[in-house]
DRENDOFI-964306 format. One record per residue: x, y, z of N, C-alpha, C in turn. Coordinates in steps of 0.05 Angstrom, whole numbers, padded with zeros to 5 digits, always signed. Example, Ala and Ser with C-alpha at 12.3 -4.5 7.8 and 13.67 -1.06 7.14 Angstrom:
+00264-00114+00156+00246-00090+00156+00264-00066+00156+00257-00045+00142+00273-00021+00143+00258+00001+00157
//
This chain:
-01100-00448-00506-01073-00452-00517-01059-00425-00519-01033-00427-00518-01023-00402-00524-01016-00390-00547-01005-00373-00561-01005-00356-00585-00984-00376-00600-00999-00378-00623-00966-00399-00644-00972-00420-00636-00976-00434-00628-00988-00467-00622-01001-00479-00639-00990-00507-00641-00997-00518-00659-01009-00533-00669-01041-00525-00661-01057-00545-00662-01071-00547-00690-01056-00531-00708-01069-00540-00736-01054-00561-00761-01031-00561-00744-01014-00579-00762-01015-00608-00761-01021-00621-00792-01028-00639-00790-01007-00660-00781-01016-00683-00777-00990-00698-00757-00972-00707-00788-00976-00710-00810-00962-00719-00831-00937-00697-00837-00941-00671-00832-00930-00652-00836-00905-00656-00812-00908-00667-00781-00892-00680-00762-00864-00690-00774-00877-00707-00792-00858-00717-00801-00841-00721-00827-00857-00695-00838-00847-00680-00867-00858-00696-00894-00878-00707-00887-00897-00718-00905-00920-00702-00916-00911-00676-00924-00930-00657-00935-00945-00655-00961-00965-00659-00960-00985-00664-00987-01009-00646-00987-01034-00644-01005-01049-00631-01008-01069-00642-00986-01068-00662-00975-01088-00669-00945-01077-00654-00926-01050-00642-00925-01051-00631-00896-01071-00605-00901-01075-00585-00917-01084-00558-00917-01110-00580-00914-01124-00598-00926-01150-00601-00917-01146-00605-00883-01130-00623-00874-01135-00620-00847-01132-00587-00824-01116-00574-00843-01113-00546-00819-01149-00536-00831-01158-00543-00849-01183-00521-00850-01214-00541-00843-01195-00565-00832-01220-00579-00817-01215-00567-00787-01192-00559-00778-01188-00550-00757-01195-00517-00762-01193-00500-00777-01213-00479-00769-01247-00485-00782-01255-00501-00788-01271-00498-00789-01291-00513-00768-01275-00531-00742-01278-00537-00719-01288-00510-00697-01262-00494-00704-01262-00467-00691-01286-00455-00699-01291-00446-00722-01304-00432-00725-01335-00443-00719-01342-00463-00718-01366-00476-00711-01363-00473-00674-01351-00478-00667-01353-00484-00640-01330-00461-00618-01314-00442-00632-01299-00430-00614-01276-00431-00610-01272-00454-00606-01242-00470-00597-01234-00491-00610-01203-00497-00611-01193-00519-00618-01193-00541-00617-01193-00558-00636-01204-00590-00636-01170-00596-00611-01151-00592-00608-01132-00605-00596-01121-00576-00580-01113-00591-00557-01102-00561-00537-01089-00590-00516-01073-00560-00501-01050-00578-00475-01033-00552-00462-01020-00557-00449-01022-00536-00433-00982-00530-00443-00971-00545-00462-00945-00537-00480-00942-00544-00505-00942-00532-00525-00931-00542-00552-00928-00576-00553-00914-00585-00535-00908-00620-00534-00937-00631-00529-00956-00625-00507-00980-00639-00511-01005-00629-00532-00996-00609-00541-01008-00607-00569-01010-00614-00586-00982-00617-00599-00973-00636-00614-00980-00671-00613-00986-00674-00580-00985-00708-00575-01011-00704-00580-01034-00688-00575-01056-00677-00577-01064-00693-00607-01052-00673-00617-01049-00672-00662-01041-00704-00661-01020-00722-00657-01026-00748-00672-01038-00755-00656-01057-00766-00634-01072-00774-00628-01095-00776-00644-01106-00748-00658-01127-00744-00675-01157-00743-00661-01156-00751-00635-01183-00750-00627-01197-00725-00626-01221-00721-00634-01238-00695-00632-01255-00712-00612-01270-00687-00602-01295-00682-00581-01314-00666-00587-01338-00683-00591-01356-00665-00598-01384-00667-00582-01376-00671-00557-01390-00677-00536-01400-00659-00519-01387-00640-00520-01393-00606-00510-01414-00595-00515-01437-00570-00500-01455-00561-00505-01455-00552-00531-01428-00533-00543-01424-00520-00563-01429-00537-00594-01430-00566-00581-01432-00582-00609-01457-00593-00613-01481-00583-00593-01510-00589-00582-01530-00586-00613-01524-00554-00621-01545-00556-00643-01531-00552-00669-01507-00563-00677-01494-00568-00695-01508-00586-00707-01507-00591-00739-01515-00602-00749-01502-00630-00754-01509-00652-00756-01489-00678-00760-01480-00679-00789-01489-00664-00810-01471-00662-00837-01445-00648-00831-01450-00630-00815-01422-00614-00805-01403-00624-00790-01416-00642-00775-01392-00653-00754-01382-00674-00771-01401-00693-00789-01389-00704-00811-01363-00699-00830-01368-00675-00825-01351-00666-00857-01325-00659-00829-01322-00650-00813-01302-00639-00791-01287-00668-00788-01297-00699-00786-01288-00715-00780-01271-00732-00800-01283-00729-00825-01268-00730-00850-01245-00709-00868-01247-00691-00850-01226-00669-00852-01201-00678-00834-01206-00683-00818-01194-00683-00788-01187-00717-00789-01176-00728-00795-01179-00758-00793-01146-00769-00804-01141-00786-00805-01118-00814-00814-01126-00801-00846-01088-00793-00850-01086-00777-00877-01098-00798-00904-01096-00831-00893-01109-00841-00909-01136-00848-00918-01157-00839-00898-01177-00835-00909-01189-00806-00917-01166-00785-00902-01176-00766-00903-01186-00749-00937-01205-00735-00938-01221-00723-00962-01195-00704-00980-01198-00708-00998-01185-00690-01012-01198-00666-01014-01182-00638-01025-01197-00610-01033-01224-00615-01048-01220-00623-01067-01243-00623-01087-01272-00634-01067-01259-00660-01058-01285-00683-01049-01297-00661-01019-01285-00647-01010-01287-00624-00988-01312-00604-01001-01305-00598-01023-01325-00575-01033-01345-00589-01043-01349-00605-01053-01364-00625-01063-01391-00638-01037-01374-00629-01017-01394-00646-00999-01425-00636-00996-01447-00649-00993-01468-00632-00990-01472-00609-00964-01453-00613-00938-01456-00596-00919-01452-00563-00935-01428-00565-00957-01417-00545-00969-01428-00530-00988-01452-00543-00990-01469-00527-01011-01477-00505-00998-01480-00490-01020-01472-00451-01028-01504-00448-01020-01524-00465-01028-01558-00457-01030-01560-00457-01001-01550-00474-00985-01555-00470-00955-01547-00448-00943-01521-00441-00955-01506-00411-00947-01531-00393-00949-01528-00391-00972-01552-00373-00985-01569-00365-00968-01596-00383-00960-01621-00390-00950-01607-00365-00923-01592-00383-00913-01589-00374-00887-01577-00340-00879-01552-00337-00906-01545-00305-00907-01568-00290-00910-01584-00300-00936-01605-00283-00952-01627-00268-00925-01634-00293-00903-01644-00285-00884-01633-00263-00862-01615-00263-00854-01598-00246-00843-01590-00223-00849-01585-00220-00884-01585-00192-00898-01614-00175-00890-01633-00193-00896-01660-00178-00892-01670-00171-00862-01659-00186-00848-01664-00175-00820-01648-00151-00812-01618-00150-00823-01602-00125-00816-01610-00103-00834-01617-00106-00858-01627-00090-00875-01657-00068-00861-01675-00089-00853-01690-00079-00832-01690-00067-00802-01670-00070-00795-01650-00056-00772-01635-00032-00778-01628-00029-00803-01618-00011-00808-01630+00017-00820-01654+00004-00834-01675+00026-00839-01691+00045-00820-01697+00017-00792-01704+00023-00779-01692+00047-00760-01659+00045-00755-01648+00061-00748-01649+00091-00759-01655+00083-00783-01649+00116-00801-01667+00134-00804-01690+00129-00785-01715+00130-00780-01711+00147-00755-01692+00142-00746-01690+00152-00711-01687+00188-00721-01692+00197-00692-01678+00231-00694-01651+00226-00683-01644+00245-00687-01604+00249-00683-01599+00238-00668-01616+00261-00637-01613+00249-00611-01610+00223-00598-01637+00196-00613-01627+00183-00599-01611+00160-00617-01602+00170-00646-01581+00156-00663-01560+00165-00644-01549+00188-00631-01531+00186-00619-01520+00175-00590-01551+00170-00576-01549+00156-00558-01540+00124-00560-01557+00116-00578-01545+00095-00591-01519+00088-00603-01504+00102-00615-01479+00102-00612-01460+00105-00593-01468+00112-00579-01450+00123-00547-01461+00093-00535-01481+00078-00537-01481+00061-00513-01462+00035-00530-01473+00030-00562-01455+00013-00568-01430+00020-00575-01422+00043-00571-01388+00041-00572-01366+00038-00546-01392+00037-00534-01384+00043-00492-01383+00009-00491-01403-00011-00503-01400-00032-00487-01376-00052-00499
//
């Protein structure tokens, strides 16, 4: 899609029916993105974008949606959906995909592996800390 396009606006907003479900729908749509890359709706002009947006159909049939979890694509489909069933803010954070302990588990692991990468680095002589820097600032 091109820059400014409007694939996060919810179709209620179309038609100046703006409520606290549309922001849930633009952050089911980044949080589409951010799981998978790209935009739940695309077209090759603003007009089939938009026809894109009330249509409402997502695809999650792509490799990128392969080892996604189905609580996630759950919660993306109830974000993303007919403003009348769609989830309110609260019932959004509330969901079990959104629990913080899962965050957790999974940051907590990641801190400790970079934490160990990073020690490991400080460990190096100059020389080849600076080689290392020269190759990851080159690529």
């Amino acid at each position: 899609t091109k820059a400014g396009t409007p694939f996060y606006i919810a179709p209620e907003v179309l038609t100046g029916n703006y409520n606290e479900k549309c922001d849930v729908w633009s952050a089911g749509v980044i949080l589409y993105i951010l799981l998978c890359g790209y935009p739940p709706f695309y077209g090759e002009s603003n007009k089939q974008i938009l026809d894109a947006v009330k249509q409402g159909k997502l695809d999650f049939s792509s490799a990128e949606w392969k080892d996604k979890s189905k609580e996630s694509i759950e919660i993306i489909k109830k974000m993303i959906c007919d403003q009348h069933i769609r989830l309110f803010t609260d019932q959004v954070l509330n969901d079990p995909w959104m629990s913080m302990s899962k965050i957790k588990v999974v940051f907590n692991e990641k801190i400790k592996i970079l934490y160990h990468n990073i020690k490991k680095f400080a460990k190096l002589d100059k020389l080849r800390k600076l080689v290392l820097y020269f190759i990851c600032r080159n690529l």
